[in-house]
Structure formats: C-alpha cells, structure tokens
C-alpha positions in Angstrom: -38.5 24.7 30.3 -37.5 25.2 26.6 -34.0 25.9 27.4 -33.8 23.2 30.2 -34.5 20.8 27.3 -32.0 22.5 25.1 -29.7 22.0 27.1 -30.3 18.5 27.5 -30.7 17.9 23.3 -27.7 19.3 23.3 -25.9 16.6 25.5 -27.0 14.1 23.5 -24.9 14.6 20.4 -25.7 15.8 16.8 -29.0 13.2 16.5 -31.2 11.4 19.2 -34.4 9.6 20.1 -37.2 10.7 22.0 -36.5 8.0 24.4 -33.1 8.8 25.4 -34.1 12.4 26.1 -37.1 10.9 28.3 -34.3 8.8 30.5 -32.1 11.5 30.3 -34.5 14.3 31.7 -36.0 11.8 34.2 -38.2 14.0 36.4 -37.2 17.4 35.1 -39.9 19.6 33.4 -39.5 20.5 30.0 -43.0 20.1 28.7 -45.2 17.3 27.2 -44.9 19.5 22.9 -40.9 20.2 24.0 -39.9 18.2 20.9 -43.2 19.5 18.4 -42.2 23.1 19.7 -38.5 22.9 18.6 -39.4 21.2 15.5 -41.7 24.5 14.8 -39.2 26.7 15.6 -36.4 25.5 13.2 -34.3 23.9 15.5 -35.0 20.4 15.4 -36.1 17.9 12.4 -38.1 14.7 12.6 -38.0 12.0 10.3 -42.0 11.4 11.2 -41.2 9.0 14.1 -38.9 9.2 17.1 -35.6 10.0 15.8 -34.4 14.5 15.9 -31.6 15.7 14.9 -30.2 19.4 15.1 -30.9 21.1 12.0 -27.8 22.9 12.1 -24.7 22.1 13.6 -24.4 26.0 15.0 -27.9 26.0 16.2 -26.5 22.6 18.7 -23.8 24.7 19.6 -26.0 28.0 20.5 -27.8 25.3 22.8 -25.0 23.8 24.3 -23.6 27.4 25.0 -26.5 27.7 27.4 -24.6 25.6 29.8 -22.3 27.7 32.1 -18.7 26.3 31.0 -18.2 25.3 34.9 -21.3 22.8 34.8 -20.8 21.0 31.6 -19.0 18.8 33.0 -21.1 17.7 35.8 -24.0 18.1 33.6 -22.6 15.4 31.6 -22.3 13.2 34.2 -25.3 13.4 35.3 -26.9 12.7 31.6 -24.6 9.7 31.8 -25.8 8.5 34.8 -29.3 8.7 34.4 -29.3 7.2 31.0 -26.4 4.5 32.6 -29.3 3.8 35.3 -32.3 3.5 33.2 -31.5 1.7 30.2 -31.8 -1.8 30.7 -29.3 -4.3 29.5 -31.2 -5.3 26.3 -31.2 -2.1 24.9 -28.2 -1.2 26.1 -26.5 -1.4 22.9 -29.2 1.0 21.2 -27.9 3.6 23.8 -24.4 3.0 24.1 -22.7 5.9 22.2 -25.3 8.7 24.3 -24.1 6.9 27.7 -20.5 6.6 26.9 -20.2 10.2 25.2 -21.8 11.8 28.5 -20.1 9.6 31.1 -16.8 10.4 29.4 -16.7 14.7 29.2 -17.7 14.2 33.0 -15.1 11.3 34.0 -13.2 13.3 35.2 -15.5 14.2 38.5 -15.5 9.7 38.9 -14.0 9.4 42.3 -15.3 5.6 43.4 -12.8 3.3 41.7 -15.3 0.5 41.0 -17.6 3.3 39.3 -14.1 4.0 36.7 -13.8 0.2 36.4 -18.2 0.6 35.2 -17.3 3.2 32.9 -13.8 1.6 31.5 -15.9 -1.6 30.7 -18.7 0.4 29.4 -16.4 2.1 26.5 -14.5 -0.8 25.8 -17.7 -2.7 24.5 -18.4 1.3 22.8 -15.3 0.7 21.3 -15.2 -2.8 19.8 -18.6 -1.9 18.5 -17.9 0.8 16.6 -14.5 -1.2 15.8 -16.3 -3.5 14.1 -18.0 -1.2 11.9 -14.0 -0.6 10.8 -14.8 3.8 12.5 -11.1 3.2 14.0 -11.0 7.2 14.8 -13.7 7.0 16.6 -12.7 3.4 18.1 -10.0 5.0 19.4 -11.3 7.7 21.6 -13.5 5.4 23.2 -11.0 2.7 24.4 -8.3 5.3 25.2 -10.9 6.9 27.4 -11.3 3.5 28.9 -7.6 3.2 29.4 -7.6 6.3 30.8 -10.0 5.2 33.7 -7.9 2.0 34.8 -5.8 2.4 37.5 -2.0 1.1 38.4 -3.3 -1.8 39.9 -5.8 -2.7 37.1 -3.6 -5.8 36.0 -4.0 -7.4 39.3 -7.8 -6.7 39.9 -9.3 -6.4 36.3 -6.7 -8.1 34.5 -9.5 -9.2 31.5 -10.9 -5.9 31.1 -7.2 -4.1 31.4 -6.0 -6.5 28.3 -8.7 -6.4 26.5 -8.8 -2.5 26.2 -4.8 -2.2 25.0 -5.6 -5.4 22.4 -8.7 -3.2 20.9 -6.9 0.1 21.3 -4.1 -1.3 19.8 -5.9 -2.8 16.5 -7.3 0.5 16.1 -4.4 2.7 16.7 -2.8 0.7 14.2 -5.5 0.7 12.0 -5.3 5.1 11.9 -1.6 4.9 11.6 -0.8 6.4 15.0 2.3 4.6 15.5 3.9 6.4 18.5 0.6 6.0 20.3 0.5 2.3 19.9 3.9 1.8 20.5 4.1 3.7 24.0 0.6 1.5 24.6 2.3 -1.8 23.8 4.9 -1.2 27.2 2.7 -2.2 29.6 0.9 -5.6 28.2 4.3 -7.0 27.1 5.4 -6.1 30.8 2.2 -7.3 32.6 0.5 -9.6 30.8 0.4 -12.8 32.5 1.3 -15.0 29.4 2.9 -15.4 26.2 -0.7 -15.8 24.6 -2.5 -13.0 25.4 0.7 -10.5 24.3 -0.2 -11.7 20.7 -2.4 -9.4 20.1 -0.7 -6.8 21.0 2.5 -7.9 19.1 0.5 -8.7 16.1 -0.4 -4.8 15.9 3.1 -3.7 16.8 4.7 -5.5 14.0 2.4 -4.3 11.6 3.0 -0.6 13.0 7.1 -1.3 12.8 7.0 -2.7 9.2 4.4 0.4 7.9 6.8 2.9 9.2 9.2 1.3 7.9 11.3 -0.4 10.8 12.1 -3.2 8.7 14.9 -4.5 11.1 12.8 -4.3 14.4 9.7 -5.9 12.8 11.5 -9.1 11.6 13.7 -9.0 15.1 10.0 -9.0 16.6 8.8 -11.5 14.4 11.3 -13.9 14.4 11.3 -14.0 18.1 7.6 -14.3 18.1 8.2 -17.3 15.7 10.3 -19.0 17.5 8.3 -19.3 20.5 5.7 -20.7 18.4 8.3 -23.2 17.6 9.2 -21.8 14.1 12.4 -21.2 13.6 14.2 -19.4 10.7 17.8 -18.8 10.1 19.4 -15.5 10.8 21.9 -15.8 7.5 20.9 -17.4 4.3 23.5 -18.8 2.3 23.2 -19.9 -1.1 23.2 -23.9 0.5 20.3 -23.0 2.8 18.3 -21.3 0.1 18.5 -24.5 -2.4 17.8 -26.9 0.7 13.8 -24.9 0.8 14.0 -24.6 -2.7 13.7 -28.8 -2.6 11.9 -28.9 0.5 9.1 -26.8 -0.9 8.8 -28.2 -4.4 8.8 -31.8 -2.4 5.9 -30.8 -0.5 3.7 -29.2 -4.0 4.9 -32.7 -5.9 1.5 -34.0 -7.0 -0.4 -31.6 -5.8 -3.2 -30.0 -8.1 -5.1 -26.6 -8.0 -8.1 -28.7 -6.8 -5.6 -30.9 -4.4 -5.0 -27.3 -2.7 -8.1 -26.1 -3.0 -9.5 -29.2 -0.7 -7.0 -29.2 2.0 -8.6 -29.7 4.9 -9.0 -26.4 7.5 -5.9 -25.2 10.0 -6.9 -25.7 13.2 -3.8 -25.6 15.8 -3.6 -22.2 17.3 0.1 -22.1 17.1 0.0 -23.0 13.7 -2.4 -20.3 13.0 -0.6 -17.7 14.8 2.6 -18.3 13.1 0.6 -17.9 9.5 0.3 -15.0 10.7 3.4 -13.1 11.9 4.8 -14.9 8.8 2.5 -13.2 6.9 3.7 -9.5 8.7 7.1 -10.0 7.7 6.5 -10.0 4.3 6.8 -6.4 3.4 9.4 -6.1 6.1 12.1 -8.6 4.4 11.2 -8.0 0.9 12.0 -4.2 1.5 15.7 -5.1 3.4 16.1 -9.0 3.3 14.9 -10.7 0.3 16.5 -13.8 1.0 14.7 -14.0 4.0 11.9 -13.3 2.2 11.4 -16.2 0.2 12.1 -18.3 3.0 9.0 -17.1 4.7 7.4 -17.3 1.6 8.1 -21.5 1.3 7.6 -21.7 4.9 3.9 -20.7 4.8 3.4 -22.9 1.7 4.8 -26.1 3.2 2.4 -25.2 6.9 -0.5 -25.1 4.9 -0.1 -28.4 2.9 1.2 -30.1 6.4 -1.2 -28.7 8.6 -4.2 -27.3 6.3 -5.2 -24.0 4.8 -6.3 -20.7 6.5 -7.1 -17.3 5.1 -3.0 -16.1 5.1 -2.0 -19.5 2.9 -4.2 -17.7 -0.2 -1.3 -14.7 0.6 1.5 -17.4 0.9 0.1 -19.3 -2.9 0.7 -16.1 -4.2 3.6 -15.1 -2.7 4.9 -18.4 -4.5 3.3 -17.8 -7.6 5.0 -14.6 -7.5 8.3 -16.0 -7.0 7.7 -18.7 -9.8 7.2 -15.7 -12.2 10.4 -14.0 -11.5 13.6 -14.6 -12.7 15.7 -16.9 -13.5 12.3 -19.2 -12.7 10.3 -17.9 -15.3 7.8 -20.3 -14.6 4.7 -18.3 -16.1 2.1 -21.1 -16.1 2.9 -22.4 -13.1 2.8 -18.8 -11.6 -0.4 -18.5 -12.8 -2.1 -21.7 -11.2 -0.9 -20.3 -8.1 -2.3 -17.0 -8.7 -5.7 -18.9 -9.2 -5.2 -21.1 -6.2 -4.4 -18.1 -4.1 -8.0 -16.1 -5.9 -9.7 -19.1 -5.4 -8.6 -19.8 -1.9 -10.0 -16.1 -0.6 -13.0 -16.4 -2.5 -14.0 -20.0 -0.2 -12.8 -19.1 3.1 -13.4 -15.5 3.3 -16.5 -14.4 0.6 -16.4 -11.6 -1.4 -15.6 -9.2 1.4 -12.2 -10.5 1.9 -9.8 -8.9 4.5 -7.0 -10.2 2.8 -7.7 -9.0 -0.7 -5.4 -5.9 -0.9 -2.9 -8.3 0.2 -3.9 -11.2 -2.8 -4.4 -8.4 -5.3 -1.2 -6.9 -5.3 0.3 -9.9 -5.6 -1.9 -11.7 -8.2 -2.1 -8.5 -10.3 0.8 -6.7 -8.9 3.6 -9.4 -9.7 2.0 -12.4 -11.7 -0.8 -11.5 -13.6 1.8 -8.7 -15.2 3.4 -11.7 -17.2 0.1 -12.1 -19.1 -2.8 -9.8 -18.9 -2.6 -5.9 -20.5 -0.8 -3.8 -18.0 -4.0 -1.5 -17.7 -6.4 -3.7 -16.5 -4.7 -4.0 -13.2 -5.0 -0.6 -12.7 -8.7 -1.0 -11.5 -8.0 -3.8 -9.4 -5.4 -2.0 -7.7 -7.7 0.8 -6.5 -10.3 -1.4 -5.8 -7.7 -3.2 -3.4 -6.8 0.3 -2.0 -10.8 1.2 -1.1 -11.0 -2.7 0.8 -8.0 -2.0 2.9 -8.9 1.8 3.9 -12.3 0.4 5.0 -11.0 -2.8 6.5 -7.8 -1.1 8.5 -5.5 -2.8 6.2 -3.5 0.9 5.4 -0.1 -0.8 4.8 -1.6 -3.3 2.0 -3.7 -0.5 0.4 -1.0 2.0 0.3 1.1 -0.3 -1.3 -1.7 -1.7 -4.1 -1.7 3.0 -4.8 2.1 3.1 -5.1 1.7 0.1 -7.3 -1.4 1.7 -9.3 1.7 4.9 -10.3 4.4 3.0 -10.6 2.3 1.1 -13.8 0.5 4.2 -14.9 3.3 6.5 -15.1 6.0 4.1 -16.5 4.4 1.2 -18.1 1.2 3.2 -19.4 2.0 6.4 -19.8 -0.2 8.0 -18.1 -0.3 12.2 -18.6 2.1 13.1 -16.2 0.3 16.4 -15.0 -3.0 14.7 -13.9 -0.9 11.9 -12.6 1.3 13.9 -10.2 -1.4 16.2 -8.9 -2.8 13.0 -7.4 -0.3 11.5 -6.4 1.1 14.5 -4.0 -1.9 13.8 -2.4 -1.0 10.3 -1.8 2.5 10.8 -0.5 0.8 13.2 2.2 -1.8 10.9 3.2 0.6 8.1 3.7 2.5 10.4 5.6 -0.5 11.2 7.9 -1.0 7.4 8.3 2.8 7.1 9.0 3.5 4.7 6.2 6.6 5.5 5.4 7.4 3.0 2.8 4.6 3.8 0.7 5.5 7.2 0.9 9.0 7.3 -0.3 7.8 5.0 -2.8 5.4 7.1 -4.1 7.8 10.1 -3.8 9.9 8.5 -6.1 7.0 8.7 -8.4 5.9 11.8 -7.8 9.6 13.4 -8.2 10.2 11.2 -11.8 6.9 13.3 -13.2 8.4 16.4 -12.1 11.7 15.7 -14.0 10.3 15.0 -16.9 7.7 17.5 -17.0 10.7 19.8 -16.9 9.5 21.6 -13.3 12.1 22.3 -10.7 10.3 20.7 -7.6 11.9 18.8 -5.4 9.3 16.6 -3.7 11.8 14.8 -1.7 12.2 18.4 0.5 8.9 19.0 0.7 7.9 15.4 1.9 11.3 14.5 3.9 13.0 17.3 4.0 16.3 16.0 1.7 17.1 16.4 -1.8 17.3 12.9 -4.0 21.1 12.3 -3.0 20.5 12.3 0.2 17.7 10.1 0.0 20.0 7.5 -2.0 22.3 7.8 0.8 19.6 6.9 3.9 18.2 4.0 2.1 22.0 2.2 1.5 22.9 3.4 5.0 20.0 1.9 6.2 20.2 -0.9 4.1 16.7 -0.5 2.8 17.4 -2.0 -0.4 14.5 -2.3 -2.4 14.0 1.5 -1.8 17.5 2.0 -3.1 17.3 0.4 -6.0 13.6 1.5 -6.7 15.2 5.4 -6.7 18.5 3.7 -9.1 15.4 2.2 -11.2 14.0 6.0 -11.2 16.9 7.5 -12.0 18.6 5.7 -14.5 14.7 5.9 -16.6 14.7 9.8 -16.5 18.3 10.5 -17.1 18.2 7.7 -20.4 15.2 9.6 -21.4 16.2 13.0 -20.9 19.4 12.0 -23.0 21.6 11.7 -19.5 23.4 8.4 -21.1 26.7 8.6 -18.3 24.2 9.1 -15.8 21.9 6.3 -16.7 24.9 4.3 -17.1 26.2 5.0 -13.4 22.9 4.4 -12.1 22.5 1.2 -14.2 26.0 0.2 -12.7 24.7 0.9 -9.2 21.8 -1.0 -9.2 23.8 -4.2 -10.2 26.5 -4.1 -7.7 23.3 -3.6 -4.8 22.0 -6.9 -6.9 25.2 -8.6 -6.4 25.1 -7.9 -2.7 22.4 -10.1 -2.3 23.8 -13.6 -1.0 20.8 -15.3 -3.1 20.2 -14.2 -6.6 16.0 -14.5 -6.5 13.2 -12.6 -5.3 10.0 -13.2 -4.4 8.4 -11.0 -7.4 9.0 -8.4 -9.8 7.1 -5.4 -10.0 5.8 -4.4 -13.7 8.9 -1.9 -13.6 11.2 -4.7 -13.9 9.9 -5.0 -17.3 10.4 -0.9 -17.7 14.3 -1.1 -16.1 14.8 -4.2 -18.2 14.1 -2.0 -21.1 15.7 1.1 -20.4 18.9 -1.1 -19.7 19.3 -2.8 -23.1 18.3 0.6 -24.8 21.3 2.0 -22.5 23.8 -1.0 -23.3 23.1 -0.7 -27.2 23.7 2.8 -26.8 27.2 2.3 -25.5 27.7 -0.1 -27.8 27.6 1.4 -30.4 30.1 3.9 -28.9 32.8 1.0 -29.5 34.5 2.1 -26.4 36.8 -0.5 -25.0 33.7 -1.9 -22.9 32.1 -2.8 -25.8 31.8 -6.3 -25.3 29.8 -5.6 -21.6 27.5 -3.3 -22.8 26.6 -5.5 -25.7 25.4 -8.1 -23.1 23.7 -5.7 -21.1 21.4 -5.7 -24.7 21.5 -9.4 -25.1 20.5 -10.2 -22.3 17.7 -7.8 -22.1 16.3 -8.7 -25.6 16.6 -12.3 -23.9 14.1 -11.8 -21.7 12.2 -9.6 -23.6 11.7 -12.3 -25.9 10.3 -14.5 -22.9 8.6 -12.1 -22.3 6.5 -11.2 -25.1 5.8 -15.0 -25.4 3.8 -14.9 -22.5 2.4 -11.0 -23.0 2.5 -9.5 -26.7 0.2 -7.2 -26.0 2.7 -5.6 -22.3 6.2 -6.4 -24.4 6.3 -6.6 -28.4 6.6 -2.6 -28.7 9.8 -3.3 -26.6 11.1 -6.2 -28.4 10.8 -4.4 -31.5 12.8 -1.7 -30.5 15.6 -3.4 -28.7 16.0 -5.1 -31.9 16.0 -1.9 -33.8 18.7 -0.8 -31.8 20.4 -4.0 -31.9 20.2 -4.2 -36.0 21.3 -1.0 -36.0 24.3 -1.2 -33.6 24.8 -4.5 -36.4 24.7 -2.2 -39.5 22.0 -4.9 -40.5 18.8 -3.9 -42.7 16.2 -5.0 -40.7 16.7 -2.5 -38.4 13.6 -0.2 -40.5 11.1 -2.7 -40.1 11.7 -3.6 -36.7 11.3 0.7 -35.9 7.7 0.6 -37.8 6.9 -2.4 -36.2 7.6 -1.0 -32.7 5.6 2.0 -33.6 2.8 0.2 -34.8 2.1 -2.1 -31.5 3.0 0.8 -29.1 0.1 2.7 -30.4 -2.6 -0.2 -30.9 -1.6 -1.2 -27.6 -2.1 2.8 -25.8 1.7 3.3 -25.1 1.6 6.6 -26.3 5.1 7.7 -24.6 6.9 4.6 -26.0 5.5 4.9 -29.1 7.0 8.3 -29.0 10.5 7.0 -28.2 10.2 4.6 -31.2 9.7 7.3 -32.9 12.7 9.3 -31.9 14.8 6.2 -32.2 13.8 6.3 -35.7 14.4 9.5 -37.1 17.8 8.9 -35.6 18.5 5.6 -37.6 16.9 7.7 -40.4 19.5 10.3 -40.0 22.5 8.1 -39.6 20.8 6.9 -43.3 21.0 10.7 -44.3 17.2 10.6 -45.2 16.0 13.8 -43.7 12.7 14.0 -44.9 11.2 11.1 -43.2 13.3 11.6 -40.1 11.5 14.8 -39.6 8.1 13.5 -40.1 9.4 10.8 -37.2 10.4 13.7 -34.9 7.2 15.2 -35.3 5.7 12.2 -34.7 7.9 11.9 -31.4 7.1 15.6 -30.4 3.2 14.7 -30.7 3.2 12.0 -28.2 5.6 13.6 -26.0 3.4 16.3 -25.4 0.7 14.0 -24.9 2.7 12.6 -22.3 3.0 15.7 -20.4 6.9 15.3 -20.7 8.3 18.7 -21.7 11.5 18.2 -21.2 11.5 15.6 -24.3 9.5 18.1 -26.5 11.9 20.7 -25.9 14.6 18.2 -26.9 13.0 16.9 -30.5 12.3 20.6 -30.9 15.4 21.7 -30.6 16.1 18.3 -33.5 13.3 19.7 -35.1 14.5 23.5 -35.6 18.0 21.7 -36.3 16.6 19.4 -39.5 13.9 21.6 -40.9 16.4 23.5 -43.2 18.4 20.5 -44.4 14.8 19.2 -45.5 13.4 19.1 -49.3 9.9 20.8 -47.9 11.7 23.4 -46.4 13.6 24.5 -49.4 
C-alpha cells in the first residue's frame, strides 16, 4: 500500500493536494494515514492543510523509481485519465497542470484521434495559462505537446484549436528566443490558415524573431508586405525629396497640437489601424540598424495615425521615437524633444498603468536618446535596468537586451565605470543574448565588452569567443551586410580606444570611415543618438585638434573636424552642463592651444574641475594628461608631473592599464628633469 501511493505522489509532480491524489488513486488501497505516515517518515511535508510536497527532490525520484521503466508510461496515462474524468469543469483549472503533465508522458499510447484532439485542447488552455503568468519555458512544452497531438488534417476539422496552438506557441517561442523553432512553426499557418487575419499573429511573432536575430532585411520585407495589405504603404527608396515631403506632412499634423491636445486624443479603435501600429512598431529596430531613412519614415507615420485616427499603447513608442528624432542633429530641438518624451511617459502611464508592456520600449527611448540632452548621464542607468527586468518578465527580450547594451555603452564610455567589474558582467550578457538568439544586442555588447579588454591592456579577443572572428572580420560582415549602425558602432569603438591608447593614424582612419558610411546615407538624420554620440563627438574634435596642430597640408579639415565638434559641444552644454562642460572645456584647451592663445591653462583647470564634481573620473584623467602636455610644451616640468600623476591616479581607478603604463612611462621620463627630483 505505502509504495502503491508512492508511486502515485510521485506522478503528480514536485507538490500536490490531497484531493488530486484521492481522484488520482480512485479505488486503489493505499490506506486512510497514507499521507500522516509519509509525513512521519520524512518524505512528505504539510503546510497544516491539504497541500504535500516531497521533501527532497531525490526522495520523489527514489519513489518514482519504483515504477518499472516499461509502465510509466501507461501509468501516466492512467493518472491522466482518472483525474481528466473526475475533476469537474469548475475546478478544472485548479488541476490543470497534474492532468496535462500525466496525460502528456503517456500520449504517446492515445490511439482514438478525437481522444488527441481532448488532450491537444486540454494543453493549449495549460499553456495560455501559464502564458499569461509570462513562464514561456514552460508555455512552451505545453502547446508543443499540443501541436504534437494534431494530426495532418487538423486544419480542416479543428481549424480553431490547430491556430490557436501555433499563435500561443509562437508568442512563447518567441518570447524564449527559440528562433529556428518558431520559424519552422510559422510554415504551416501562413500555408493553411484560411485568412489574412488570423496569420497576424503568427507574423507579428516572426518579425519580432527576424529583427532580434538580426535579419534586418527579411523583417522589414515582412513588414512592409504586412503593411501594405493593411493598406499602408511605404516607399522602397527614400530620397532626399521624399524625406522633406513627411518632414511637412508630420509637422502639419502636430501644428497646434499641445501635450494635453495629445494626451486627450480620443482611443484607436479600427483593427487595421491597430495592427499596422503595430508591425510599424517591429520595424523599428530593424531599419534603424540597416535603413535609417526608412526609419524615420515609420517613425512620422505612426505619429500622424495616431493624431488621424486616435492613440493606442504603440503611439507612446511612436511620441518618443519623434522626440528622439527632434533631439538629434541638425534638429536640435531639445525642448520640443522633451515634451515628446513627457507625452510619450505620460501616454503609457494612462493606457497601460504602471505595469506597462511597452516600457522597455519608452525607456530606452525617453532615457536612452532624449533625456541624455538634459538629465546627468547616471541616472539613466537605473532606469535602464529596471527596463531590462520589465521586458525579461514580460517576453519583451529584444527591448530589454537593448535598454543592457545601452546601460554599458553609458557606464563604460560616458561614466567611467571600472572597467574590470564592468566586463565581468557584461560577458555574461553577451552569452545570455546569445542563448536568447539576439544577435544585435550581442554584437553590440561585444563591442563593449572587447573596448574594456583593450584598454585594460588584456589580450582577449571576445569577438572569437562569442562569433568566432577577430574584430576585422567583424567590420567586414557588418558592411557586407550592410548592417550599418553595427558598423559604425565598432568605427565609434575603435577610433575611442586607439585615440586613447595614443593610436592617432588609427583613430584618424576610423574617424574617416565612419564619415564616408555617414555619407552613404541618402538622408542626413536619424531617428536618435545614443549618449555615445556625445563620446564620438568628443573624441573627434580631440582627434582633429590633434592633427591640427601637426600643420600638415590637411590642416584646414582637421581644424573643422574641432570646430564643429566644439559647435555642438557648446549646444550641448547649454542644454546639459552637468553631461558636457568637462568636454567643452577641454576642446577648448586644445583649441587655445593649437591657437598659441593663453587661455588655454584655465580652460585645462576648469575641465578638471567639472570632470571630477561631476564623477568622470577617466575624463578627468585625460584632462589631466592633456595638461601636463601643454605644461611641457610651456617647459614647466614641475607641475606637469604633478598632472601626470594626477592622470595616472584616475587611470587606475578606471581599470585602464594600458593608459597607466603610458603616463608611467611619461612619468619615469620627467621625474629627473624635475626640481624635486634633483
């Protein structure tokens, strides 16, 4: 009797309720104290009431062991069964996960198709449960078990339960990042199903899966067809005429239009309106990565739909997509990008509540590229992890992937961040958007990970280990594959660790490579700048005046490369001391001293000064190198070594070795020629 009920505990998972082990045993004998005697004898606990569970994990196991291998399976069925048989519909639900788990490790024993058809149904509503409680692992084995059970002709004769299986294993395969699963799963529905409607589903899911493994060109060639069945059309090439004409059409349709005007447009109700929100809304990572022209066209598309036609959740995305592209250059538009920012905030908060779906999508916008013109570059960092825990719970993986390669790419460049601590973490992020097949986010954070390396002075090549090629051949797949934002993200890279490892041709090429992939572009915008914009911006004036003041006979170009970066510095630091001034300060060094002029000195202190109230411990170090060089060129030794020191100190807060090997070696150099030293 004790191991009869054993047996049966053990069938019914890690945990249990007295009642589903009554129904399950039905009229077998296992003894009125069965559950008090196991409890006793240390293999079950009891919260007090009904509910056991297995006090070990290998004490279940020894149980279940006592089942001959050749009869679990029909033992299973038969606990599936029973408990399929007795539960009634109302507490159904209660019970699901014991009946489906049973039925399922004996499925393979079904032989009436009807009963399959029973079970199918019964673990597609197991799976939308538990897919609602956003367990998509789990989600997964139950539909696919489903799936499993259907037979060829399933479309004919259970067409609702066949569809509604691949659109719930679909959500959920996407949702874990198993992107050759849901792809081979899409085949049939886009074969079968009987109309254009109920494919949606499954080509909302597909998209998302093409543009988070970065199939950039198949997701908007998905989209767009999509689109244009909706009646939404967008043009295949975007010339400079085409990109004015939305320009005007878009700014016509905000004319007069207040934060609280948006704010009280009236709810989207037409489906196909709804539906093209939101396969616009997938093709925004898709054509920023490869087709930013494009970009901004679906960008002032979903603006102008929501004013016509109302607002749903995906026009707070489209706001600050806008916003975005108001912030950027050569709009500039700060204020105005930050209305749109609070419209877009504001929006989410009214039609979606505080749990928001669509917040890892809002935040990296809002704080990823407009509230970057403004607010201190570190507190975005905690908004950008929160975004990442909303869209790991929610499913969202390619929007909180991208909010954690947007958390590094502002800690290690803009902040500083110690680049030890930093790159141990963020190897761990590359893998797990490797395992969720996110291939953007992964090369993106490669790029980080591989910059910390270099200037920690470690000969690792995270590239290999990742993807399996070195950084040159990377360069070459993303140009080949036209993946331009990747490319110029790995120029970006680059061109910051050779200037700061003293590389200056190097820097220079890459600077020169970035521009010609600019001038590529048939329109000269982008939805929004990252906060490394502001970082490359930097490094390229520092590079220009540094050529500059080689007097080489491209002089003059390298002098505007400087202007033009203390140009927009200057805008700048009008909108954001507190992210820019240290910057300014020492572009204008540079520039005062490429000028011979006086000023230069002050300008060094003051960058100094508002690079450490502000926490930018490694460019206050730079300032400080960039000093003791002007102080050299002055032949004032003495306070040029104190500088280097100065340098060294930060540096090594940094992490960056390579640089503290490099004022040391300036150090060892200067020491003798100093009055202290003699």
């Amino acid at each position: 009797k004790m191991q009869l009920g054993l047996k049966l505990c053990a069938c019914l998972g890690p945990s249990f309720d007295a009642t589903i082990l009554e129904k399950a045993r039905k009229d077998a004998i296992i003894g009125d104290d069965f559950l008090e005697s196991c409890v006793e004898d240390g293999f079950l606990q009891t919260d007090g009431g009904s509910s056991y569970k297995w006090s070990h994990d290998q004490v279940q196991q020894a149980a279940y062991g006592l089942i001959p291998l050749q009869k679990r399976e029909k033992l299973h069925l038969l606990i599936g069964s029973r408990l399929l048989l007795s539960i009634p519909p109302c507490e159904m639900e209660r019970f699901i996960f014991h009946v489906a788990d049973n039925i399922n490790r004996g499925a393979r024993l079904l032989e009436d198709l009807e009963q399959k058809y029973e079970v199918a149904e019964l673990n597609l509503r197991a799976g939308e449960k538990i897919l609602e409680r956003h367990s998509f692992q789990s989600s997964v084995k139950y539909l696919m078990a489903g799936i499993a059970l259907l037979e060829n002709d399933s479309w004919e004769k259970k067409y609702g339960l066949t569809i509604r299986l691949h659109d719930a294993a679909s959500e959920a395969l996407c949702a874990t990042g198993d992107f050759p699963k849901l792809t081979a799963l899409a085949e049939k529905p886009l074969i079968y199903a009987r109309c254009f409607q109920d494919k949606l589903n499954i080509y909302n899911n597909l998209v998302r899966a093409l543009s988070s493994s970065g199939e950039n060109e198949e997701c908007i060639s998905r989209c767009v067809s999509v689109l244009s069945q909706l009646g939404e059309f967008l043009p295949k090439h975007i010339t400079p005429d085409i990109y004015r004409e939305e320009v005007a059409k878009v700014k016509q349709a905000l004319i007069g239009q207040s934060k609280q005007d948006l704010l009280s447009l009236p709810v989207m109700t037409e489906a196909k309106k709804l539906t093209a929100m939101r396969f616009l809304n997938h093709m925004l990572i898709a054509t920023y990565s490869t087709n930013p022209p494009l970009n901004l066209l679906v960008v002032f598309r979903m603006v102008r739909m929501t004013v016509d036609f109302g607002v749903c959740n995906i026009s707070a995305v489209g706001f600050a997509c806008y916003g975005a592209w108001l912030a950027s250059s050569p709009n500039d538009e700060y204020e105005g990008a930050f209305t749109m920012g609070r419209v877009a905030s504001d929006l989410m908060k009214k039609l979606c509540g505080a749990e928001a779906e669509i917040l890892p999508r809002i935040y990296l916008l809002i704080y990823g590229m407009i509230n970057i013109y403004k607010e201190p570059w570190q507190a975005s960092l905690c908004k950008y992890s929160e975004a990442f825990d909303a869209g790991m719970i929610s499913g969202d993986t390619e929007y909180a992937l991208s909010n954690i390669t947007l958390y590094y790419m502002l800690s290690l460049f803009n902040c500083g961040s110690n680049l030890k601590e930093t790159s141990q973490s963020l190897h761990k992020f590359v893998k797990r958007a490797l395992q969720y097949q996110h291939q953007t986010a992964a090369r993106t954070l490669a790029i980080s990970e591989q910059m910390a390396y270099d200037l920690m002075g470690l000969k690792k090549n995270c590239y290999e280990a990742h993807f399996g090629l070195d950084e040159e051949a990377l360069k070459n797949f993303f140009v080949r594959n036209k993946l331009a934002n990747m490319a110029r993200n790995l120029y970006q890279k680059i061109k910051y660790v050779t200037y700061m490892c003293g590389d200056m041709d190097a820097a220079a090429k890459h600077y020169d490579l970035q521009e010609e992939l600019n001038a590529n572009c048939s329109v000269q915008a982008t939805t929004g700048r990252t906060s490394f914009f502001f970082i490359s911006t930097f490094i390229d004036g520092l590079i220009g005046l540094y050529f500059a003041r080689k007097h080489r006979e491209d002089e003059a170009k390298w002098t505007h490369v400087a202007e033009k970066a203390i140009e927009l510095m200057k805008k700048w630091t009008d909108s954001s001391s507190w992210n820019c001034a240290n910057k300014l300060y020492l572009l204008q060094a540079e520039y005062f001293f490429l000028q011979n002029d006086e000023r230069a000195y002050a300008c060094y202190r003051a960058s100094i000064t508002k690079a450490r109230e502000h926490k930018f411990n490694h460019e206050e170090g730079l300032a400080h190198e960039k000093l003791a060089t002007y102080l050299l060129y002055k032949n004032q030794h003495d306070e040029a070594l104190q500088h280097f020191q100065n340098a060294k100190k930060c540096y090594a807060t940094w992490g960056a070795n390579v640089l503290v090997q490099r004022v040391e070696k300036a150090i060892t150099i200067l020491s003798p020629l100093c009055v202290g030293s003699i």
